[in-house]
Gaussian input, Z-matrix of N, CA and C with variables (Angstrom, degrees):
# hf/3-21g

backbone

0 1
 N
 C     1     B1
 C     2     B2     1     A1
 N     3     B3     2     A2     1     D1
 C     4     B4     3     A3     2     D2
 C     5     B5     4     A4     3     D3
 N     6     B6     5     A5     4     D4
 C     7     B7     6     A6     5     D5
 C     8     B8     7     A7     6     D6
 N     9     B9     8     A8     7     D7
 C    10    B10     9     A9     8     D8
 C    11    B11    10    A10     9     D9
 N    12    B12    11    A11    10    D10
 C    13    B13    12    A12    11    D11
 C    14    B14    13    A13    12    D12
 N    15    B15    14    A14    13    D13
 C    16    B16    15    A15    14    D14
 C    17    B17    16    A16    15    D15
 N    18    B18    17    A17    16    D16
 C    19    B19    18    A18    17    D17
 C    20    B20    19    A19    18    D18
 N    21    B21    20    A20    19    D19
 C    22    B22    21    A21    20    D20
 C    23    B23    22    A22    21    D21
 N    24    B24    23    A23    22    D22
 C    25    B25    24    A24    23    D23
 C    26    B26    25    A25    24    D24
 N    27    B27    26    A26    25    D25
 C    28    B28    27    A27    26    D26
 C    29    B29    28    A28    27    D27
 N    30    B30    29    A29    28    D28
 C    31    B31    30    A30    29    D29
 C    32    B32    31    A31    30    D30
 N    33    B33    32    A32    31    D31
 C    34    B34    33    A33    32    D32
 C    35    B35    34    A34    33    D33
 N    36    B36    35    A35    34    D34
 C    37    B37    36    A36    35    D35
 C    38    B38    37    A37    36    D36
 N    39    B39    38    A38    37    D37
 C    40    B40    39    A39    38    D38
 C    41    B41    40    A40    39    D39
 N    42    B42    41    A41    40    D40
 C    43    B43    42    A42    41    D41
 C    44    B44    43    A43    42    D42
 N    45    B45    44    A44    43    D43
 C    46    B46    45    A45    44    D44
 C    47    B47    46    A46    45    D45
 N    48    B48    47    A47    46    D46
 C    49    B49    48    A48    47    D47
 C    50    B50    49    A49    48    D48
 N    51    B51    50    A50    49    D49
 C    52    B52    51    A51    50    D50
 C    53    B53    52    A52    51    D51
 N    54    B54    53    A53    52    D52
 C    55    B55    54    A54    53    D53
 C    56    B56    55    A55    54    D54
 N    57    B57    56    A56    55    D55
 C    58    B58    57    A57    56    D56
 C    59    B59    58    A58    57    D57
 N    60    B60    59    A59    58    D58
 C    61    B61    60    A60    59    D59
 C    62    B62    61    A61    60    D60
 N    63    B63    62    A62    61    D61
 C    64    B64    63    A63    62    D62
 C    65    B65    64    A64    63    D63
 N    66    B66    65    A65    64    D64
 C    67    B67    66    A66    65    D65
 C    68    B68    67    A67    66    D66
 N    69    B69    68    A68    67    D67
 C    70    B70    69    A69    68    D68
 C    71    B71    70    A70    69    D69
 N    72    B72    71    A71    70    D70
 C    73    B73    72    A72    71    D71
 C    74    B74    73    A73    72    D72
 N    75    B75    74    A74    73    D73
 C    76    B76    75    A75    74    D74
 C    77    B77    76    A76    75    D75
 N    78    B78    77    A77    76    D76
 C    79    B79    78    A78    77    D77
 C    80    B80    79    A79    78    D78
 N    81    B81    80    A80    79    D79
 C    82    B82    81    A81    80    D80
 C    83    B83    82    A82    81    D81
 N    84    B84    83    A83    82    D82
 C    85    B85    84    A84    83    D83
 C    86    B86    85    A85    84    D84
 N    87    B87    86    A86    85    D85
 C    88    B88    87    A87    86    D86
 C    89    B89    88    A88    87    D87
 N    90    B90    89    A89    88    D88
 C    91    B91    90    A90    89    D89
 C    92    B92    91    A91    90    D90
 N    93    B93    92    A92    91    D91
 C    94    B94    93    A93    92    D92
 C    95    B95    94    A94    93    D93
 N    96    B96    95    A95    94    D94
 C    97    B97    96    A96    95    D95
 C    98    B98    97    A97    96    D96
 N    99    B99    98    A98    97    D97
 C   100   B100    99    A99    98    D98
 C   101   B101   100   A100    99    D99
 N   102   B102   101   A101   100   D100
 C   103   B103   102   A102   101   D101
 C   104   B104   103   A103   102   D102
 N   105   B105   104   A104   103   D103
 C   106   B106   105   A105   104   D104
 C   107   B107   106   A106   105   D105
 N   108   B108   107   A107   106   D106
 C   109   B109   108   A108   107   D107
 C   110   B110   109   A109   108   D108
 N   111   B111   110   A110   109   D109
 C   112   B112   111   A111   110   D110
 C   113   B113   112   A112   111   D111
 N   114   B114   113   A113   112   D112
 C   115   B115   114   A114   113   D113
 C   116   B116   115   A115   114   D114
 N   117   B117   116   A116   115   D115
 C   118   B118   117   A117   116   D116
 C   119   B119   118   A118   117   D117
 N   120   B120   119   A119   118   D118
 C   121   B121   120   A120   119   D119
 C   122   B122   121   A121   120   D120
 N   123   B123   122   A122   121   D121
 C   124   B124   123   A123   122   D122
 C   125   B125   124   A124   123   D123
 N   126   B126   125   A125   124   D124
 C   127   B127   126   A126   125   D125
 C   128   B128   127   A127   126   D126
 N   129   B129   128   A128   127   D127
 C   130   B130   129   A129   128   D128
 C   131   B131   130   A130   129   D129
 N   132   B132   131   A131   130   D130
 C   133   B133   132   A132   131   D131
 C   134   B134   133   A133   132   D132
 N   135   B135   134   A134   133   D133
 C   136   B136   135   A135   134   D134
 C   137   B137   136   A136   135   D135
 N   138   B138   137   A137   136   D136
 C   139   B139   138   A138   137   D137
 C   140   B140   139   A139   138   D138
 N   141   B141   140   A140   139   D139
 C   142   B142   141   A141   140   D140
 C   143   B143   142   A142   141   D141
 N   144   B144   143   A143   142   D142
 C   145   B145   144   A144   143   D143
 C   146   B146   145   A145   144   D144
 N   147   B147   146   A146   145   D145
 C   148   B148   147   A147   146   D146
 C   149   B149   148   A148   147   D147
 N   150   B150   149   A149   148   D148
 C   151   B151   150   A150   149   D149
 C   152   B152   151   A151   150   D150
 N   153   B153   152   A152   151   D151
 C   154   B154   153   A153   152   D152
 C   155   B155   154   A154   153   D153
 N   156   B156   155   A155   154   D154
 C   157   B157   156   A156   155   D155
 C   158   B158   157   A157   156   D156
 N   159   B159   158   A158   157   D157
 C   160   B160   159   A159   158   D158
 C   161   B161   160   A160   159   D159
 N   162   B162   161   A161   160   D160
 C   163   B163   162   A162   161   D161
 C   164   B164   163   A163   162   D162
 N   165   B165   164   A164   163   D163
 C   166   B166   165   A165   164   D164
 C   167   B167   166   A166   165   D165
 N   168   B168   167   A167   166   D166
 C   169   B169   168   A168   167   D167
 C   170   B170   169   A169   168   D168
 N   171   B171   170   A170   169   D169
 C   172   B172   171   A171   170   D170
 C   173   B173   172   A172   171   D171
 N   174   B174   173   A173   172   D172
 C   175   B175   174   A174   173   D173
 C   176   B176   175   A175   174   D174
 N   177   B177   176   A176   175   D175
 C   178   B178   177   A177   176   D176
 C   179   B179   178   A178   177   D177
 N   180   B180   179   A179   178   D178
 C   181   B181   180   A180   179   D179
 C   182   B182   181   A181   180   D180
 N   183   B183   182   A182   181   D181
 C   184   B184   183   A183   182   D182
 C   185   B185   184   A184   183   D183
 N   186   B186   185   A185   184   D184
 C   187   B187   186   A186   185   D185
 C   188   B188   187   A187   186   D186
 N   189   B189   188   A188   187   D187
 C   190   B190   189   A189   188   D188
 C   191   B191   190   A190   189   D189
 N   192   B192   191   A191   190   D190
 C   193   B193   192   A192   191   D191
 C   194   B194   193   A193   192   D192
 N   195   B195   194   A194   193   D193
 C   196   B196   195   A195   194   D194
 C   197   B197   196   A196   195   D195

   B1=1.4411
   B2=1.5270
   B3=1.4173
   B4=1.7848
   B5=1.2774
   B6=1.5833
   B7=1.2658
   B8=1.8993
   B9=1.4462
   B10=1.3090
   B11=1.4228
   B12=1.5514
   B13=2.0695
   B14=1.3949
   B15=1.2666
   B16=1.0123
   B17=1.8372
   B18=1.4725
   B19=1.4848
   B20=1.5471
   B21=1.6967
   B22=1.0761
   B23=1.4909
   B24=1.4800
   B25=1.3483
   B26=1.9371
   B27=1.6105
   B28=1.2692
   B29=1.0482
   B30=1.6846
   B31=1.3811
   B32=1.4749
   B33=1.3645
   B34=1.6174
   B35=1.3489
   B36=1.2264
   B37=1.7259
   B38=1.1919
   B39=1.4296
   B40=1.2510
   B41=1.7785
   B42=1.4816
   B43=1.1974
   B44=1.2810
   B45=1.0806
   B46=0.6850
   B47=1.9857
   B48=1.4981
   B49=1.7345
   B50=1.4658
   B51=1.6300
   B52=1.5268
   B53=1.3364
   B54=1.4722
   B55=1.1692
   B56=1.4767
   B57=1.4920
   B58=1.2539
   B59=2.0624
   B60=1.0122
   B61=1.4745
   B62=1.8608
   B63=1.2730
   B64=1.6251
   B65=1.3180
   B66=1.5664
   B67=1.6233
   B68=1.5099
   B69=1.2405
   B70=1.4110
   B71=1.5173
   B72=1.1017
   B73=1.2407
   B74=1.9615
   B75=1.0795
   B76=1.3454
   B77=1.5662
   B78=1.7370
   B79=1.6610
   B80=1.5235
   B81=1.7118
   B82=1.8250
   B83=1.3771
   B84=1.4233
   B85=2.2076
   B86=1.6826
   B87=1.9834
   B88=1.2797
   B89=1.3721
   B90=1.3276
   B91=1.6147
   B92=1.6078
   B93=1.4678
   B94=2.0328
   B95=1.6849
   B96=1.5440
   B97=2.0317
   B98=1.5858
   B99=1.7667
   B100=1.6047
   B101=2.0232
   B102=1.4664
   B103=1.4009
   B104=1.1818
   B105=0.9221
   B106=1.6615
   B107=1.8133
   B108=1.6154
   B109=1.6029
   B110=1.4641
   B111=1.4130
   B112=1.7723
   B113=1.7100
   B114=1.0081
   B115=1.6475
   B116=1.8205
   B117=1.3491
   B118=1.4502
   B119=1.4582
   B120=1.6375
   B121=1.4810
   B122=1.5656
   B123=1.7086
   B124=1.4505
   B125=1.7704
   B126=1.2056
   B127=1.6036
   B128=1.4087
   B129=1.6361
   B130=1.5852
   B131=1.4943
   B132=1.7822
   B133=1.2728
   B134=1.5374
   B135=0.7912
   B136=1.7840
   B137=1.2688
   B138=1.4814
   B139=1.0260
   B140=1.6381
   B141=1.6858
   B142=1.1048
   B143=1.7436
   B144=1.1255
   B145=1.8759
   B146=1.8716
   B147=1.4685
   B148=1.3889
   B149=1.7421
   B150=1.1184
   B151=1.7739
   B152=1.9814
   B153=1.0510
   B154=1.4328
   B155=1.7404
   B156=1.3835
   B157=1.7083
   B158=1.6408
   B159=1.8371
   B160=1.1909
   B161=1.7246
   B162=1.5239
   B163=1.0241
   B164=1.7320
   B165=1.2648
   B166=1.7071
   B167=1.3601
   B168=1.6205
   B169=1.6567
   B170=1.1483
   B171=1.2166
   B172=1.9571
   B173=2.1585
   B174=1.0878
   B175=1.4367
   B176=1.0893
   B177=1.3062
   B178=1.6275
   B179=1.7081
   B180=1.4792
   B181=1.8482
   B182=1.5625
   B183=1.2960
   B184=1.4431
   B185=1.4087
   B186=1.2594
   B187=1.5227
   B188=1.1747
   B189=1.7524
   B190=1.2285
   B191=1.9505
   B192=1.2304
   B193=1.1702
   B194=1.7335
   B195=1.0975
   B196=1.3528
   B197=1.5235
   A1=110.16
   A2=102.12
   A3=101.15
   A4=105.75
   A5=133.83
   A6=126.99
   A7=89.19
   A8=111.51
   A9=125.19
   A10=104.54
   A11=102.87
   A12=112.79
   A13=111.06
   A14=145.12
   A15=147.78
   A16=116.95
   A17=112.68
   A18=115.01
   A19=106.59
   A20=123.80
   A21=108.97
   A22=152.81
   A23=114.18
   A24=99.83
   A25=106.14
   A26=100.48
   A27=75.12
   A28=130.11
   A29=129.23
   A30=131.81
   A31=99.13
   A32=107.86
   A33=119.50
   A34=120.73
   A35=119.58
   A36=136.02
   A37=95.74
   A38=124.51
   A39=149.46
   A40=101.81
   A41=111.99
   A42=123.41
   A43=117.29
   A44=154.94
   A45=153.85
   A46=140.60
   A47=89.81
   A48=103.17
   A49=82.66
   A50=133.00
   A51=97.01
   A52=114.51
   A53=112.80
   A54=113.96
   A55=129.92
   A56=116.68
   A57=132.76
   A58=92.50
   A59=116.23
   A60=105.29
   A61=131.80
   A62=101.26
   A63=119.75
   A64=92.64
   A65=108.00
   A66=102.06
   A67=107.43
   A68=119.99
   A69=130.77
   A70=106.19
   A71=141.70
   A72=163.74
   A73=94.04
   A74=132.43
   A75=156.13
   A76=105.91
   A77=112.66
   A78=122.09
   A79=66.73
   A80=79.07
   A81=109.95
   A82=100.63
   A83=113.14
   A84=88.16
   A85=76.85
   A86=101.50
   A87=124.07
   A88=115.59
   A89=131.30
   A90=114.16
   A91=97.06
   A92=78.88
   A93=110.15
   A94=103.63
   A95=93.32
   A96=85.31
   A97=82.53
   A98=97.13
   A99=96.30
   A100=74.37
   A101=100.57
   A102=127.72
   A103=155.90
   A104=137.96
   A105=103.33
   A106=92.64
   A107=111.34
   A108=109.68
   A109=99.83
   A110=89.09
   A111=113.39
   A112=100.09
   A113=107.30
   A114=119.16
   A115=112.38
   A116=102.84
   A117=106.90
   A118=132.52
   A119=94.54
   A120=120.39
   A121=127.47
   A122=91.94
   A123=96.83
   A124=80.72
   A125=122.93
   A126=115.52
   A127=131.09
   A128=102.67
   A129=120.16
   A130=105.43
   A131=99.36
   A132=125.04
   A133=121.82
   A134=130.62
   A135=120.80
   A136=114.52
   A137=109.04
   A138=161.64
   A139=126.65
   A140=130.79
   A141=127.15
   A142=117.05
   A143=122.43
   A144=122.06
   A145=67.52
   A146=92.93
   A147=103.48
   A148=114.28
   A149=117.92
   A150=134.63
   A151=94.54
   A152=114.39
   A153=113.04
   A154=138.00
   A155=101.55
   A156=99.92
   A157=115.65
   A158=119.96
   A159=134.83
   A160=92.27
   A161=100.22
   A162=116.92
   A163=127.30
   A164=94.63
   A165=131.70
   A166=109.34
   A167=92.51
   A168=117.18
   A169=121.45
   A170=116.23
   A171=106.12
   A172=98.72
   A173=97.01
   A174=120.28
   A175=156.01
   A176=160.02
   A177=146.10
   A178=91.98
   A179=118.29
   A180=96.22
   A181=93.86
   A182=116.85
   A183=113.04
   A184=131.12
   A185=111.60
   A186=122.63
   A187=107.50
   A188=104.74
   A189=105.38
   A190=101.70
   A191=126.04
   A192=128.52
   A193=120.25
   A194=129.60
   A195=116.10
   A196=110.16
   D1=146.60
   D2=-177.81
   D3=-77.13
   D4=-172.37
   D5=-174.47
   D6=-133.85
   D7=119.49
   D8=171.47
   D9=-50.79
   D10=145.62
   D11=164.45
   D12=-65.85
   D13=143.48
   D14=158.03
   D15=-52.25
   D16=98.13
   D17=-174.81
   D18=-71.07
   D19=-29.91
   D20=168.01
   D21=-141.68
   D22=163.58
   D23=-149.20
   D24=-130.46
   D25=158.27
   D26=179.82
   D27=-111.24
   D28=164.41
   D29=-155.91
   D30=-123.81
   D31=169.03
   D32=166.64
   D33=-126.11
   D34=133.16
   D35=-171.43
   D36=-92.21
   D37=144.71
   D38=-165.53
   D39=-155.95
   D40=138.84
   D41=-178.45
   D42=-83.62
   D43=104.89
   D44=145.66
   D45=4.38
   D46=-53.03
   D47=-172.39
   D48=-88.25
   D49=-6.66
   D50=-176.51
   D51=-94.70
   D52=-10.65
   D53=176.47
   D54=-102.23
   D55=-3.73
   D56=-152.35
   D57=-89.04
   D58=-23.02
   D59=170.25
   D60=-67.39
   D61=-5.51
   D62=170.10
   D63=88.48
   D64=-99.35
   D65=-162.74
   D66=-107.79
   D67=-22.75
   D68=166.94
   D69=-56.81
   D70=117.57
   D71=-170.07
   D72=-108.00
   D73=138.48
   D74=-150.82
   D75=-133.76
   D76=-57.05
   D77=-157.84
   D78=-107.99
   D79=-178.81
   D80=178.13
   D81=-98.68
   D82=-5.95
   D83=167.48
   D84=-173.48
   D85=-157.87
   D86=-162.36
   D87=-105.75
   D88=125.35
   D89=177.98
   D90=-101.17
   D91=133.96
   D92=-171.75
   D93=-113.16
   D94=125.67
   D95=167.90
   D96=-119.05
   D97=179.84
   D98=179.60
   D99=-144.28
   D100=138.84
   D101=167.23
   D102=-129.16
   D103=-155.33
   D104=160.67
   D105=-155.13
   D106=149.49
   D107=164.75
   D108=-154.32
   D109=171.30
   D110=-162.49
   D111=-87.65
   D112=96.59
   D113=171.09
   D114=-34.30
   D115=-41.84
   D116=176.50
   D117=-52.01
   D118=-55.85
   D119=162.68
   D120=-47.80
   D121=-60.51
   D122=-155.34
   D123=-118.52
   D124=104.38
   D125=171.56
   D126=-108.69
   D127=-5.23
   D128=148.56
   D129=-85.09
   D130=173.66
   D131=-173.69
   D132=-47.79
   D133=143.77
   D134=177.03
   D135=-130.14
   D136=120.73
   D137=-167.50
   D138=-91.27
   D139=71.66
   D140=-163.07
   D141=-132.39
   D142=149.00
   D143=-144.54
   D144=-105.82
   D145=127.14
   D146=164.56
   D147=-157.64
   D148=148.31
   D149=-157.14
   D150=-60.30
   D151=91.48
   D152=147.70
   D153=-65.27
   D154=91.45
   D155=-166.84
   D156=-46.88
   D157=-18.49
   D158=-167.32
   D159=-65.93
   D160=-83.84
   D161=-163.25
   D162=-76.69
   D163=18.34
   D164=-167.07
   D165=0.50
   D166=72.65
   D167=167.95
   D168=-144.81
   D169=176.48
   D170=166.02
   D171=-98.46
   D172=125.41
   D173=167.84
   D174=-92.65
   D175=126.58
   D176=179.89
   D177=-38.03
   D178=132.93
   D179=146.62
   D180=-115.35
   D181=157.54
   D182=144.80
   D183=-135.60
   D184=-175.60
   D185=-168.71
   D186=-80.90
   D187=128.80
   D188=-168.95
   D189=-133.63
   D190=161.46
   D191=-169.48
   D192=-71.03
   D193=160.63
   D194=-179.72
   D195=-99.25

């Protein structure tokens, strides 16, 4: 039997509102998720509303590079 490519890999979520001020910082740090998605499926950026304890809301996070 052949051995399939690995479709998935993992990514890291990044908030959005904590970083979107440039150098002015707002919260006291960064809310980070770590995930995983199917390259096949989803082969743009991914994009998911998740609870930032910083900015103590639910938020855009997105995918950001390692």
């Amino acid at each position: 039997m052949a051995k399939r490519k690995n479709a998935r890999v993992t990514v890291l979520l990044e908030c959005k509102d904590c970083i979107r001020n440039g150098g002015k910082k707002v919260s006291t740090g960064i809310s980070r998720y770590i995930t995983e998605k199917n390259v096949h499926n989803t082969p743009n950026q991914l994009e998911l509303r998740k609870f930032c304890p910083y900015c103590y809301k639910h938020t855009s996070h997105v995918e950001i590079k390692k």
